[in-house]
C-alpha angles and dihedrals in degrees: 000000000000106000112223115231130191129217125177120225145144077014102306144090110245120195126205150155134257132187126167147033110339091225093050128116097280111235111194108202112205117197126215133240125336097346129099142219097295091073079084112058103100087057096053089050095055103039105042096092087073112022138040093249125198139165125188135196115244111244102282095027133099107340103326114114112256103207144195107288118089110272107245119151086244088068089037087053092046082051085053093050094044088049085059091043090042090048096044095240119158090181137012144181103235126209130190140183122205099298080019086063096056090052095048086057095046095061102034088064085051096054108000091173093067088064114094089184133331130241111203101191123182087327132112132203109224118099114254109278118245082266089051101056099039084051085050087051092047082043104054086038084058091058105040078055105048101007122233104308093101108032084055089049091048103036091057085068089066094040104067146038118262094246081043088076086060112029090041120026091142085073091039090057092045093052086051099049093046081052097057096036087049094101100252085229085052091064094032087067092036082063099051093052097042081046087050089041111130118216129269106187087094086068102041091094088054078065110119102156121086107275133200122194121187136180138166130244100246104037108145096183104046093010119187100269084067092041092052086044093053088042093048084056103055110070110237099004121141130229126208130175129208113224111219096022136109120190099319094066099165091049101043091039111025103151091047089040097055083051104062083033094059095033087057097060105040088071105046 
């Protein structure tokens, strides 16, 4: 059983998880909206034998504080930063899931130099489109209305790969139920800042760390033709797709998912 810690830092108490030697290359494992730090738990378990594995939960989420300043990812990048600082981390793989992603690029444009190597995972790296924001503040209205039943019961469509609802409805469920115990004013306010998010694409050339980008096959949200365009614009970088997976690649996947994982960084 993975044990919960708690750190304070940029004003709130941030909890996470840690596995592995203490004197190990450090992976930080982000998870993606509006999820939390136990997405990853398949992933600690597998790759603790070798690194010094932790996964936090982003300010609001799990069972971190949210606090009082406006979410934006470039708060949630500055929290990623002063997790390094609190934790003592020079450098660090990162790791990042979909909104995990976006943090991840926010802060390695801050302090390239504290990222071993990079994981873009379901994630992409252009702003919302003027269709995509207006559909995040109906969507926030709609949940300040009727609450998150629904938005739970309809986000989990676009999550997971068709065969996924069948072969792994422990993951499905869990998905569910992280949905519906996220605080609705906590993704409320999640929505607002990935609706504010600025691009990153225009970064991704400036890029000079390995980098892996996954995807899964059937991701509706970031599907594989993104993930191959961020990929083509990272020199060197590497791009691998996960057969039977939609956008929640490690959950759905997870044995296919540590590989490419562990093979990564192996090589690098």
């Amino acid at each position: 059983m993975h044990i919960e810690k708690g750190i304070h830092l940029n004003g709130v108490e941030i909890s996470y998880l840690e596995e592995g030697a203490a004197n190990a290359l450090p992976i930080i494992f982000i998870h993606g909206f509006p999820f939390n730090k136990w997405m990853w738990s398949r992933q600690l378990d597998s790759m603790k034998h070798l690194y010094r594995c932790i996964a936090y939960d982003v300010r609001g989420h799990g069972q971190s504080q949210a606090g009082e300043k406006d979410f934006s990812m470039d708060l949630f990048g500055d929290d990623l930063l002063a997790f390094f600082d609190a934790l003592k981390i020079n450098k660090a793989v990162v790791c990042g899931l979909s909104m995990g992603g976006y943090i991840a690029l926010n802060a390695i444009r801050k302090q390239p130099d504290r990222f071993a190597a990079l994981l873009l995972v379901d994630t992409q790296c252009g702003a919302d489109t003027p269709e995509g924001r207006e559909k995040r503040m109906k969507t926030i209205a709609f949940i300040k209305k009727n609450g998150l039943q629904v938005y739970a019961d309809e986000s989990l469509k676009n999550l997971f790969a068709a065969g996924s609802f069948q072969s792994r409805q422990q993951e499905v469920q869990f998905i569910h139920q992280t949905i519906l115990n996220t605080p609705a004013e906590v993704i409320c306010r999640t929505l607002q800042a990935l609706a504010d998010r600025k691009e990153s694409c225009s970064y991704l050339p400036k890029i000079n760390t390995p980098v892996c980008v996954m995807v899964g096959i059937e991701d509706k949200l970031t599907p594989p033709d993104v993930a191959q365009k961020m990929a083509d614009s990272i020199t060197g970088s590497t791009l691998r797709v996960i057969e039977n997976a939609g956008h929640l690649t490690n959950l759905e996947q997870p044995i296919a998912f540590n590989k490419v994982l562990a093979d990564f960084l192996n090589q690098h």
